[in-house]
N, C-alpha and C positions, 0 to 999 in steps of 0.2 A: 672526550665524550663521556657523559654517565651512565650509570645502569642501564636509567629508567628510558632514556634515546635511545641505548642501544634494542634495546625490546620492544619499542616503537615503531623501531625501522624493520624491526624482522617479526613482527606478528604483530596481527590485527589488533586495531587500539581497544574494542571492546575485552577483547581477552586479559588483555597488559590491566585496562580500569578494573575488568572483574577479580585478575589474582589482586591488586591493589587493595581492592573492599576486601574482599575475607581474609587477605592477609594480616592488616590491621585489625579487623574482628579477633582475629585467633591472637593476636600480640597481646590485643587490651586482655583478655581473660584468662594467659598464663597466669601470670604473679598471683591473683587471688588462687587459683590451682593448686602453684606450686605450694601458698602461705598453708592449705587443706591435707595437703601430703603430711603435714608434723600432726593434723588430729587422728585418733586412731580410728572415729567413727564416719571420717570422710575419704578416708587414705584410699583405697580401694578405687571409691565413683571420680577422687582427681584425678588417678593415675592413668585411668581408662578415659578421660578423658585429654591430658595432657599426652598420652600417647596417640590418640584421634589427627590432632592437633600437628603433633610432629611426619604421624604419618603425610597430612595433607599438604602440608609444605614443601615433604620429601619429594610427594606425588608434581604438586604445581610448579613448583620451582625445578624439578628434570624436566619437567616438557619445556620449560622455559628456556632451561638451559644455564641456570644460576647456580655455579658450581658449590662454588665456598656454600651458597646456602642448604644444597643437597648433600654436603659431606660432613655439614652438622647437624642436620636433621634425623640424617641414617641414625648417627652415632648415637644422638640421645635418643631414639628410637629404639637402637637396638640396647643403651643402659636400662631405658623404660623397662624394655620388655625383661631385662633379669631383674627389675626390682617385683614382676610380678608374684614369682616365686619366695618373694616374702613377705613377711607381716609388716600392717602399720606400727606406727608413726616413723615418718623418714627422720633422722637424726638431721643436726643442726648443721652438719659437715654437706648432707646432700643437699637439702633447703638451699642453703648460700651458695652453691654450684649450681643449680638451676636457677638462683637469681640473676647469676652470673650469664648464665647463656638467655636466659628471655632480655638481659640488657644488652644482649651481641644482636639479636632479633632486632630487639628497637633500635638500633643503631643500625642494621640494614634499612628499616623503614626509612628513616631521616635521609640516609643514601637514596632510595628510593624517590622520596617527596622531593629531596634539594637537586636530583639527578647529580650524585657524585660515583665518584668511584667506587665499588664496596671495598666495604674498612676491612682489611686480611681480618683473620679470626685468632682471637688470644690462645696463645697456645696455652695457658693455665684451661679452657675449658676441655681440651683433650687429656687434661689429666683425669681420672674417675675417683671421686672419694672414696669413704671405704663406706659400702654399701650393704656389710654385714651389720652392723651396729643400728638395727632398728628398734 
C-alpha cells in the first residue's frame, strides 16, 4: 500500500485533497525562494517565507502523521530559524542544500500522486552546510 491509501483510509478524503493542494503550492514556490536567499536585497522576505513554508508542512504533515516528512521539515525549520541571526546572501554551499531538500519534497509529492511508498530521506540533507559564510 502507498502513502497516499494509507491517508485515505485513515482521514477524511477532503483533508488528505486539501494537504495535497497546498502541499504542491508550497513545493512549486520553494526553488524560486531558495534561488532569492543568494540576493542580498530579497534574503530576508525568502527566508521568512521558506520558513512559513517549512513550518506548514511541519504542522500538516504531524497531524497527518507523515513521519520522514515531519522530521525534515523540523530540521530545516529549525536551520531556517539560525540562518535568521544572519545577514544576506546565503552562500552557494547553502543554496545547493536547499535545492537538495525542495527535491526530497518533490520526490514525496510524486510518492504522493503515484501512491508509492515514501522515498527514506538522503542522508546528505541531514548534513548542515556551513552557514557562517554569508
Amino acid at each position: 500500500m502507498g502513502i497516499r491509501r494509507d491517508l485515505e483510509e485513515n482521514y477524511d478524503f477532503e483533508i488528505v485533497d486539501e494537504f495535497l493542494d497546498h502541499y504542491a503550492m508550497m513545493v512549486e514556490i520553494m526553488e524560486p525562494l531558495i534561488i532569492e536567499l543568494g540576493k542580498t536585497e530579497r534574503y530576508e522576505h525568502a527566508l521568512e517565507e521558506l520558513f512559513r513554508i517549512f513550518h506548514n508542512i511541519k504542522s500538516a504533515s504531524g497531524f497527518l502523521k507523515i513521519e520522514p516528512m515531519v522530521r525534515l521539515a523540523t530540521f530545516i525549520e529549525d536551520s531556517l530559524e539560525k540562518m535568521r541571526y544572519q545577514e544576506g546572501p546565503a552562500n552557494e554551499e547553502v543554496l545547493a542544500w536547499l535545492i537538495s531538500v525542495n527535491d526530497m519534497f518533490i520526490q514525496w509529492q510524486e510518492d504522493l500522486k503515484l501512491d508509492s511508498p515514501m522515498t527514506k530521506i538522503k542522508f546528505s540533507l541531514l548534513k548542515l552546510p556551513d552557514m557562517e559564510i554569508f
